[in-house]
C-alpha positions as a Markdown table, in Angstrom:
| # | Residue | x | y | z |
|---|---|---|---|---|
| 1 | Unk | -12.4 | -37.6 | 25.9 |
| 2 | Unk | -11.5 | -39.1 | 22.1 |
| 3 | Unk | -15.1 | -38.3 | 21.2 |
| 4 | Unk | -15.7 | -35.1 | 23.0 |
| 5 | Unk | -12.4 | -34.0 | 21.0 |
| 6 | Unk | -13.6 | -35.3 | 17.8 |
| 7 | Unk | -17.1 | -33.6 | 18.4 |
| 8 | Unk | -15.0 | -30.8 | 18.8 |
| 9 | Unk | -13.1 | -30.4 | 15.8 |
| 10 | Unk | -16.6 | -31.7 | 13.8 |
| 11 | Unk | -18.1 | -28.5 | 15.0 |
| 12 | Unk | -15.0 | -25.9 | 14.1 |
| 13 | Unk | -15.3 | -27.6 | 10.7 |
| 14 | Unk | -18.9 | -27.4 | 10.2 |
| 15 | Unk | -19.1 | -23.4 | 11.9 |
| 16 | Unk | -16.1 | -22.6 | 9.3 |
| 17 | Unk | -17.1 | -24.6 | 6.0 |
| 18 | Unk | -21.0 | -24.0 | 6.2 |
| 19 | Unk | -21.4 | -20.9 | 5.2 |
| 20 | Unk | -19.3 | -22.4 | 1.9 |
| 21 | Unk | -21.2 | -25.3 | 1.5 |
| 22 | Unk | -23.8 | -23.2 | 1.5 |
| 23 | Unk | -22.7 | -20.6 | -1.1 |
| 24 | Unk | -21.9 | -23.8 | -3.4 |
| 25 | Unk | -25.2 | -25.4 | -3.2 |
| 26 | Unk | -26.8 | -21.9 | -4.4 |
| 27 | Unk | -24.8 | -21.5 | -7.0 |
| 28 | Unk | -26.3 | -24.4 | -8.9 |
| 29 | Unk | -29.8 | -22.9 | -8.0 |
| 30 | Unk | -32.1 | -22.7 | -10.6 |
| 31 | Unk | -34.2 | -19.8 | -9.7 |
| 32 | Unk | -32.6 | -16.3 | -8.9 |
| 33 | Unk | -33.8 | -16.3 | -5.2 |
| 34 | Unk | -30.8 | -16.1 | -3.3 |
| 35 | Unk | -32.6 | -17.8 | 0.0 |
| 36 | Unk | -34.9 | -20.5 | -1.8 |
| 37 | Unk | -33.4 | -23.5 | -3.6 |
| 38 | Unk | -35.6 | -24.2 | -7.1 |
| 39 | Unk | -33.8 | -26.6 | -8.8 |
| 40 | Unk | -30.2 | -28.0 | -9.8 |
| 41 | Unk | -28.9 | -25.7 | -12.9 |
| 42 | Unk | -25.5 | -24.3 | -14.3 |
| 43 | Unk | -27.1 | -21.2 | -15.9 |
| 44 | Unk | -25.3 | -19.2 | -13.2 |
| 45 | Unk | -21.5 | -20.7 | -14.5 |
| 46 | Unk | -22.6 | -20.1 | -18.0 |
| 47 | Unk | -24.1 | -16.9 | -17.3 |
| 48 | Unk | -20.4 | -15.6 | -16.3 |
| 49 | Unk | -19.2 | -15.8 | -19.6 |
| 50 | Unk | -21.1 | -12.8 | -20.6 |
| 51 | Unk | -20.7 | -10.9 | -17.4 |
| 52 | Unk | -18.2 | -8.3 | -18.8 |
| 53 | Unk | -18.0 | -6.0 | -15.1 |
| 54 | Unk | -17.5 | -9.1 | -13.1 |
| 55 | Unk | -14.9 | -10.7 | -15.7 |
| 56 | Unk | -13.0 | -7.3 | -15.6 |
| 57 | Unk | -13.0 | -6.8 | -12.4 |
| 58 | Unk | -11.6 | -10.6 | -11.9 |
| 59 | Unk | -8.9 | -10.2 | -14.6 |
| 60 | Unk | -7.8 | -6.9 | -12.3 |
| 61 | Unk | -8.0 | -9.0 | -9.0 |
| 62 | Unk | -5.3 | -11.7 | -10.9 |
| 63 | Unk | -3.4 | -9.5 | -12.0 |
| 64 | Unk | -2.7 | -7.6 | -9.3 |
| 65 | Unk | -2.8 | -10.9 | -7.1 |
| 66 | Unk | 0.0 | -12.5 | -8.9 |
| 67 | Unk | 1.9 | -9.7 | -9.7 |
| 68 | Unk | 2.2 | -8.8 | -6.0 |
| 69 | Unk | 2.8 | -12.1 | -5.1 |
| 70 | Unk | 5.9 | -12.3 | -7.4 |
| 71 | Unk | 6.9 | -9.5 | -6.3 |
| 72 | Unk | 6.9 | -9.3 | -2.4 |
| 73 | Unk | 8.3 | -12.9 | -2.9 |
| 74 | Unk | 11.2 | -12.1 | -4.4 |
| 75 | Unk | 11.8 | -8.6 | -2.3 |
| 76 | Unk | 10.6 | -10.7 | 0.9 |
| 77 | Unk | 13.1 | -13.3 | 0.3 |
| 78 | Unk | 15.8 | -10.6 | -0.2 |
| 79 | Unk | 15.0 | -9.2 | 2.8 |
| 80 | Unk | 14.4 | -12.9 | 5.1 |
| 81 | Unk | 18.0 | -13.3 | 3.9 |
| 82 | Unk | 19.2 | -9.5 | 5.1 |
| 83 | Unk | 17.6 | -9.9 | 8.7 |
| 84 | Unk | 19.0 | -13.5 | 9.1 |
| 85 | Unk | 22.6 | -11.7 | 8.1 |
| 86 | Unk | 22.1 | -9.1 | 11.1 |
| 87 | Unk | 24.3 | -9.9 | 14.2 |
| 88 | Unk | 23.4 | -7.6 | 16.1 |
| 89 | Unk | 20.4 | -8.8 | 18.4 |
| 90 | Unk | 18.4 | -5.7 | 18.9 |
| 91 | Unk | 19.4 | -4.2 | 15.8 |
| 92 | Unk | 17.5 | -7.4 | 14.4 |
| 93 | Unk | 15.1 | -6.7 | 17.1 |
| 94 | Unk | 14.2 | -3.9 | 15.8 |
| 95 | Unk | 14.3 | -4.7 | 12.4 |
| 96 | Unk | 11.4 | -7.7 | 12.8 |
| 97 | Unk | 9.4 | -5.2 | 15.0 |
| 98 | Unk | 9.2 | -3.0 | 12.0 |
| 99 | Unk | 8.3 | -5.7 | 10.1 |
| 100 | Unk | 5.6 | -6.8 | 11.6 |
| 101 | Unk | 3.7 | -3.7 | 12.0 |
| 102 | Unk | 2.1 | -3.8 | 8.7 |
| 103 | Unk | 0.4 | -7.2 | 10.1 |
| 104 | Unk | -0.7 | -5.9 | 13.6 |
| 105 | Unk | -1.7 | -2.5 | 11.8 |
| 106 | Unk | -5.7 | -2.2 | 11.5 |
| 107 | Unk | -6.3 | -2.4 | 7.6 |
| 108 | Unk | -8.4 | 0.7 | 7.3 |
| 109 | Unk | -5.5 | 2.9 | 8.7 |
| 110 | Unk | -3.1 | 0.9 | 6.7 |
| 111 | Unk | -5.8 | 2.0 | 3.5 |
| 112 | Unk | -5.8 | 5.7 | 4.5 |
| 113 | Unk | -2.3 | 6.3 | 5.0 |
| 114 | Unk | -1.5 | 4.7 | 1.3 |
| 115 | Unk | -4.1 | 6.7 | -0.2 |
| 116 | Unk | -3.0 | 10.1 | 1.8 |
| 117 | Unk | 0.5 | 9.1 | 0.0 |
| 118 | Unk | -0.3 | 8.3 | -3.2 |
| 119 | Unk | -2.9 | 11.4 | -3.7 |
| 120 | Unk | -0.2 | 13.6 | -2.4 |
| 121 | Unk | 3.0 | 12.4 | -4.8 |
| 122 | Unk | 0.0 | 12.8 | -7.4 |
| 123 | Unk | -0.3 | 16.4 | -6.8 |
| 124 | Unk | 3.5 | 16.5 | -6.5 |
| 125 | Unk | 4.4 | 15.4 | -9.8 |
| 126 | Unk | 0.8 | 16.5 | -11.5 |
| 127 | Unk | -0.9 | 13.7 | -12.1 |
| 128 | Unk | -4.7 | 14.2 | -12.7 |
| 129 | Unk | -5.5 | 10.8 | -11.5 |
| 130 | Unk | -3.6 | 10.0 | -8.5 |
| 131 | Unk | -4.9 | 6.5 | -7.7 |
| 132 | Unk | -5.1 | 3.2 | -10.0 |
| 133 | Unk | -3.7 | 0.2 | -10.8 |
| 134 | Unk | -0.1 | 0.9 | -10.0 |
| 135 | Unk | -1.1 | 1.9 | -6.4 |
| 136 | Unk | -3.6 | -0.8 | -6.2 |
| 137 | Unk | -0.2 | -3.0 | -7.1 |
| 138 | Unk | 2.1 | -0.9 | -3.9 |
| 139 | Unk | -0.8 | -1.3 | -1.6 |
| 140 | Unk | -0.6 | -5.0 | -2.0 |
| 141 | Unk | 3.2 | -5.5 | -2.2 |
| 142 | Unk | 3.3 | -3.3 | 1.0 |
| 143 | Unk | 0.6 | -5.7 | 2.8 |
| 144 | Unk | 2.3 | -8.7 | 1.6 |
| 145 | Unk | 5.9 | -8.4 | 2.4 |
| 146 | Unk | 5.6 | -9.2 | 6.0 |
| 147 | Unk | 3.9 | -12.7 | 5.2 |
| 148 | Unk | 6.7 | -13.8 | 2.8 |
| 149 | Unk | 9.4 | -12.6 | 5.4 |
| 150 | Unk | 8.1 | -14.1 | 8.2 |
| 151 | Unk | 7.5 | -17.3 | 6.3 |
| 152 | Unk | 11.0 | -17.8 | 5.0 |
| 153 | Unk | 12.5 | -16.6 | 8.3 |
| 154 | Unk | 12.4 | -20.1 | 9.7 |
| 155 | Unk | 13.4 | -22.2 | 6.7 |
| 156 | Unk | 16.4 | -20.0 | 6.6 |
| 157 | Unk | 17.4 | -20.8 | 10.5 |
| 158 | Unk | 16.5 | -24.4 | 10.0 |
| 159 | Unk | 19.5 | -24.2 | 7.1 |
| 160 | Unk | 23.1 | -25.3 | 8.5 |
| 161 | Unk | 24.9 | -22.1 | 7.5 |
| 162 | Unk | 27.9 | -24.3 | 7.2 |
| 163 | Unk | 26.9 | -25.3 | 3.6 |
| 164 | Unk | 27.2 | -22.2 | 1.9 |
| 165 | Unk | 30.5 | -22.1 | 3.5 |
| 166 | Unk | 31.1 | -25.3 | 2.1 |
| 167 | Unk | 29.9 | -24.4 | -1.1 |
| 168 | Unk | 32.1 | -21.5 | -1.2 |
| 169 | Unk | 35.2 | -23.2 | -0.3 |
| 170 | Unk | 34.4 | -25.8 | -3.2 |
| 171 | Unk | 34.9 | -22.4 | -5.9 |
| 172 | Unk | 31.3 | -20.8 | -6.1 |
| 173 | Unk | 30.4 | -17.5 | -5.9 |
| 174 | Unk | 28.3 | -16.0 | -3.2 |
| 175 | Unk | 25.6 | -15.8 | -5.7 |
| 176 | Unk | 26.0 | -19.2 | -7.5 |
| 177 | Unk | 26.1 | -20.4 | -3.1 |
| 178 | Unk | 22.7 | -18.9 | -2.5 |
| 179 | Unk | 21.4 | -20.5 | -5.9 |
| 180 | Unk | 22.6 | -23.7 | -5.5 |
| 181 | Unk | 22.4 | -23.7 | -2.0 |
| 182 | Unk | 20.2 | -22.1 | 0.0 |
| 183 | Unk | 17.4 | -20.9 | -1.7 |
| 184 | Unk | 16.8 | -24.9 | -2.7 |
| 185 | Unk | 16.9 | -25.6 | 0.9 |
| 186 | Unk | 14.1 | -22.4 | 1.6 |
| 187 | Unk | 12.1 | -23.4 | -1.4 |
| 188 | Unk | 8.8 | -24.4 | 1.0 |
| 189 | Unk | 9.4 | -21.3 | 2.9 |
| 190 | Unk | 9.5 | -19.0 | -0.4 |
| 191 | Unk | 6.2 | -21.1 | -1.7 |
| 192 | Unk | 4.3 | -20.8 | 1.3 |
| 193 | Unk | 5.3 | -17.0 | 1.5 |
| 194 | Unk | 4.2 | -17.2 | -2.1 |
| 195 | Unk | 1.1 | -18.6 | -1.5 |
| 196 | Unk | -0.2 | -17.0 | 1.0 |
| 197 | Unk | 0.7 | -13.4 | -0.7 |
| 198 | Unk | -1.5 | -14.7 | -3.4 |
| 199 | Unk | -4.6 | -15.3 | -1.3 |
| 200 | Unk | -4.2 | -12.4 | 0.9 |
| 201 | Unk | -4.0 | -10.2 | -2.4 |
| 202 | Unk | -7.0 | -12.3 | -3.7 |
| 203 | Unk | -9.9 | -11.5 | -1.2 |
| 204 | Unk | -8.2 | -8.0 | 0.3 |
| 205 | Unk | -11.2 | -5.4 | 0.3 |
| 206 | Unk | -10.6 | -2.3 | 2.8 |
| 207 | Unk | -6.8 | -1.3 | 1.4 |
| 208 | Unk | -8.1 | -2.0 | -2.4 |
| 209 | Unk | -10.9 | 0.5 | -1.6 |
| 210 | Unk | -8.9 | 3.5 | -0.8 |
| 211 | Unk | -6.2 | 3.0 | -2.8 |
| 212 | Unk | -7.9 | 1.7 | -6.6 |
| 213 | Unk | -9.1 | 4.7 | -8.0 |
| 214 | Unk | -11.4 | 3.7 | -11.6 |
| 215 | Unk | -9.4 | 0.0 | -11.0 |
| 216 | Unk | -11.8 | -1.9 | -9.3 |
| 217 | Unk | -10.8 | -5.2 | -8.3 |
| 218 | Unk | -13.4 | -7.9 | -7.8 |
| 219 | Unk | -14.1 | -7.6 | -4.0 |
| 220 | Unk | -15.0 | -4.0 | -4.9 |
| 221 | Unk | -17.7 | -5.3 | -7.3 |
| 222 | Unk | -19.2 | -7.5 | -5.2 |
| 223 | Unk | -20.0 | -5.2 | -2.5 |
| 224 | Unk | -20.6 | -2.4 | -5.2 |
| 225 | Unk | -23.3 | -5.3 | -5.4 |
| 226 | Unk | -24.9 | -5.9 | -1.8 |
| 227 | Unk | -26.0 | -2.4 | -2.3 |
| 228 | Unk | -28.7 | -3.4 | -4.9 |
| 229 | Unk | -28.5 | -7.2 | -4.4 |
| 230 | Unk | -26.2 | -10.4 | -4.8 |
| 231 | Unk | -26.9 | -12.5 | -7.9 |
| 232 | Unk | -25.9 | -16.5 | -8.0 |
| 233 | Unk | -23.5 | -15.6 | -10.6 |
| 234 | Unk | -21.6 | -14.0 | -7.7 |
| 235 | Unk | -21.9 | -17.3 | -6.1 |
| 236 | Unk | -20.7 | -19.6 | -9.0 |
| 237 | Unk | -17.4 | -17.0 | -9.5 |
| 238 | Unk | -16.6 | -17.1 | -5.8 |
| 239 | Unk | -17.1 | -21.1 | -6.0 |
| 240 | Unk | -14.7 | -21.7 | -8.8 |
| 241 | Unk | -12.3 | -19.0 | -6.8 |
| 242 | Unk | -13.1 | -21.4 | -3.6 |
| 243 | Unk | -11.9 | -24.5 | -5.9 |
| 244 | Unk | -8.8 | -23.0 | -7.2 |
| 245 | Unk | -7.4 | -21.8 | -3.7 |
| 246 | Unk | -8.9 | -25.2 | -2.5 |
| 247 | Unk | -6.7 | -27.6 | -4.8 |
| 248 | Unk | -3.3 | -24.7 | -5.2 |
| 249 | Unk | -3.4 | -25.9 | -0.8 |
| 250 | Unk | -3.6 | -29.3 | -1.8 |
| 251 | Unk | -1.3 | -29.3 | -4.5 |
| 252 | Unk | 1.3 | -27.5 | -2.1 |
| 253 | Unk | 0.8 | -29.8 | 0.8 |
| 254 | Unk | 1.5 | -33.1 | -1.8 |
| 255 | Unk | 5.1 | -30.8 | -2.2 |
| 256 | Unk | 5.8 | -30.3 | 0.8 |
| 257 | Unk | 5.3 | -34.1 | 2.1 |
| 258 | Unk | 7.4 | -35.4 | -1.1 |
| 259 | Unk | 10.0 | -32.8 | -0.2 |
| 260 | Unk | 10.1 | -33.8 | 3.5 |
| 261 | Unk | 10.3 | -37.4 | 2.9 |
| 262 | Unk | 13.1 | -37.2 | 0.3 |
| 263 | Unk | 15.0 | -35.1 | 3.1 |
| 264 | Unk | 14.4 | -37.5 | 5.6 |
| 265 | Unk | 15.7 | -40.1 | 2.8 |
| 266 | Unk | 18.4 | -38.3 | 2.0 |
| 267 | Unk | 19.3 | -37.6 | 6.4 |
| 268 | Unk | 19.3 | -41.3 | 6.7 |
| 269 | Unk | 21.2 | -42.4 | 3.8 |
């Protein structure tokens, strides 16, 4: 049974990571031929340097990737902490139900609807261009709130409310409490949230699309692209992208297992 398990997971692996080992090998391709392998070369990676549409459109998708992720972490986390403060069971019921519709939504409605909105409070207040970057921006904060809420949810239950009890009863504000407190104690929670806002923001496609206007993000280019045909180049960007997100999950799972051992530490002592 061990090896029929460990044939198993061999095969998820190699069905979900093939298709990027693949992607990488081309991207060192010599020729242009997106199906035949001519030779090892970075001309593709140095070739980047000069793209101007596809560096654009990358400096839009990081901007609006990390500015979203800021920002439905900081809102999310405000609002984990509201919906953990609700006594009232089907109140808070209710309240996560809502939540979570923006997840179990199908994204092309989700894309619609924002666009429907932000065309018509265009035409309300008379703007000539309705969509761009700052609904790009909405679109994303919208999709990623529910992520970061439902990822600091949990640290906040694991957290014995009697601390910031304690930590009131010692002199400090409710404020200085949550600061010195809790949010230290929901710091994996908030960087998982975090995290995963980023990456969702990163690679989104269909709610970008309705809602971007003349502020194309990179997914946008790229299948702009597939209508004509895919270069290597846009092998060797989505490589590097591959990289980053690849060693920001292994930096973040180093954290985590330092943090967990010093709280285990810190249980026993």
């Amino acid at each position: 049974m061990k090896i029929l398990s460990k044939l198993y997971i061999a095969l998820i692996i190699l069905f979900l990571y093939a298709p990027v080992a693949v992607m990488i090998v081309f991207s060192f391709n010599s020729s242009s031929s997106v199906w035949v392998m001519g030779g090892f070369s970075t001309r593709w990676y140095e070739g980047l340097a000069n793209d101007t549409t596809m560096l654009t459109a990358l400096e839009h998708t990081l901007i609006v990737a990390v500015l979203s992720a800021v920002i439905s972490t900081v809102l999310g986390t405000a609002a984990a902490v509201g919906v953990t403060a609700i006594r009232n069971r089907i109140s808070k019921k209710v309240v996560m139900s809502v939540t979570q519709i923006p997840m179990m939504n199908a994204d092309i409605v989700t894309g619609i609807s924002l666009m429907l909105l932000f065309i018509f409070f265009g035409k309300l207040i008379g703007l000539n261009e309705s969509l761009g970057f700052v609904t790009v921006l909405i679109a994303h904060i919208t999709f990623n709130l529910p992520y970061v809420i439902l990822s600091v949810i949990p640290k906040l239950r694991q957290t014995d409310s009697h601390l910031a009890e304690a930590a009131l009863d010692l002199g400090c504000t409710p404020l200085k409490a949550f600061f010195k407190v809790i949010l230290p104690s929901i710091s994996t929670g908030i960087v998982t949230g975090f995290i995963m806002a980023f990456t969702l923001s990163l690679d989104d496609f269909v709610i970008s699309y309705f809602t971007c206007g003349h502020y194309q993000t990179l997914p946008i280019v790229i299948y702009n692209m597939t209508k004509k045909s895919v270069t290597p180049d846009t092998y060797a960007l989505s490589t590097l992208i591959f990289i980053t997100v690849f060693v920001l999950m292994v930096l973040y799972n180093v954290l985590q297992t330092k943090s967990e051992k010093k709280r285990t530490e810190t249980v026993r002592v």
